[in-house]
N, C-alpha and C positions, 0 to 999 in steps of 0.2 A: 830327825831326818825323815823324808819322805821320796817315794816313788810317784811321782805326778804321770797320767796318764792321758797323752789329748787323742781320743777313738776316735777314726773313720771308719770310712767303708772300704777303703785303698790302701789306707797307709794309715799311721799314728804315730804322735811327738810323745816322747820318753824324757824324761829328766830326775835326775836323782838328785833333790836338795836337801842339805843344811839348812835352816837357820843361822846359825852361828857362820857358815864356811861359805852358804852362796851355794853353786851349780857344781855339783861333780860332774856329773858327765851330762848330756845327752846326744839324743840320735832322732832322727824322722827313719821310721820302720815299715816293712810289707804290714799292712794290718793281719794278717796269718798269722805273722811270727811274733803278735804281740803278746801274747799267752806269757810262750818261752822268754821271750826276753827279760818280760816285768818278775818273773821267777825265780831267773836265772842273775840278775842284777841284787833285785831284791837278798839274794843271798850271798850274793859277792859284796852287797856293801851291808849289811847288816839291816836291811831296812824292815820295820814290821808293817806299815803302813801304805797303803794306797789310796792315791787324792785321784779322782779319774772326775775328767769332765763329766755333764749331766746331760747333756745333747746328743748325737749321732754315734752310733757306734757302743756306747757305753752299758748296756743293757746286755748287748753277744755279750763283752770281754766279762762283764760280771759276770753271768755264769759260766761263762767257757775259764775262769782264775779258781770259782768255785767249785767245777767238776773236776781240775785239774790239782786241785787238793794246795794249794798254794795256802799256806795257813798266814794269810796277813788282813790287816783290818783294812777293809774296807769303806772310802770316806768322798761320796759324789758333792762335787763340787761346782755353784754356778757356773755356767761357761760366756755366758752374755756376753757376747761384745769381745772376748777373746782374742780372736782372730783378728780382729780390728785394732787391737792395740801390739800382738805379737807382731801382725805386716808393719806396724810403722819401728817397733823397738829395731826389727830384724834390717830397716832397711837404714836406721842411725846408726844402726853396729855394721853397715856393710854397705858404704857411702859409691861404690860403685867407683868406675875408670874412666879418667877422661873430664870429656864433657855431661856423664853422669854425675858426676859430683855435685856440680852447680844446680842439677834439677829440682824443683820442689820434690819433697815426698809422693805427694800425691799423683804427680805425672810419672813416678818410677814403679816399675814392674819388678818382684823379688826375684831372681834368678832360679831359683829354689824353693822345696816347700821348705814350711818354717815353722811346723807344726809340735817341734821341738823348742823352740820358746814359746808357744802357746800352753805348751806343760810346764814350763817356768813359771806363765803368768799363774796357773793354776795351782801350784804351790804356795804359792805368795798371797792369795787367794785364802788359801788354806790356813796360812801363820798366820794370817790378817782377821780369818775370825776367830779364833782360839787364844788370842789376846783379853 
């Protein structure tokens, strides 16, 4: 199980994955509060590990998980193309109302960020090389 981490500079997608079980939870967060939460998760689900994108943002939270004494292993993960594939999973899981429905993906706008499945993808990411 792992704590996948996608860092901004505004906000960041949280996700806590199995292997075996798939997605326990996640969340799109303040990027502030993402310290506390990966610590405070990390320890409610048992997790030692952190997969954190390797692009934008990820540089602060490593050191700001490391001054903050969070003893879990830390593991950067390509991000390439992430967000490109989180915007289209995020808008097949969530087909929209109406005459959204029928639109190509491409003409639809997410409602939401969705930077919490782009910590999914970064998980999978993770299992995918460690095979």
């Amino acid at each position: 199980m792992v704590l996948a981490v996608d860092p901004g500079r505004e906000k960041a997608g949280i996700a806590v994955v199995s292997r075996e079980r798939g997605t326990i939870c996640k969340r799109v967060i303040d990027a502030a509060e993402c310290v506390d939460h990966v610590c405070r998760l990390a320890e409610m689900h048992g997790v030692e590990k952190v997969v954190i994108g390797d692009r934008t943002g990820s540089a602060e939270i490593v050191s700001a998980l490391i001054e903050q004494g969070c003893r879990l292993k830390i593991v950067a993960v390509d991000e390439h193309m992430s967000s490109m594939e989180a915007r289209e999973r995020y808008l097949r899981e969530n087909p929209g109302k109406g005459i959204a429905r029928f639109m190509p993906i491409g003409l639809r706008t997410p409602k939401e960020p969705y930077d919490d499945y782009v910590a999914e993808i970064l998980a999978a990411r993770y299992f995918d090389s460690i095979l």
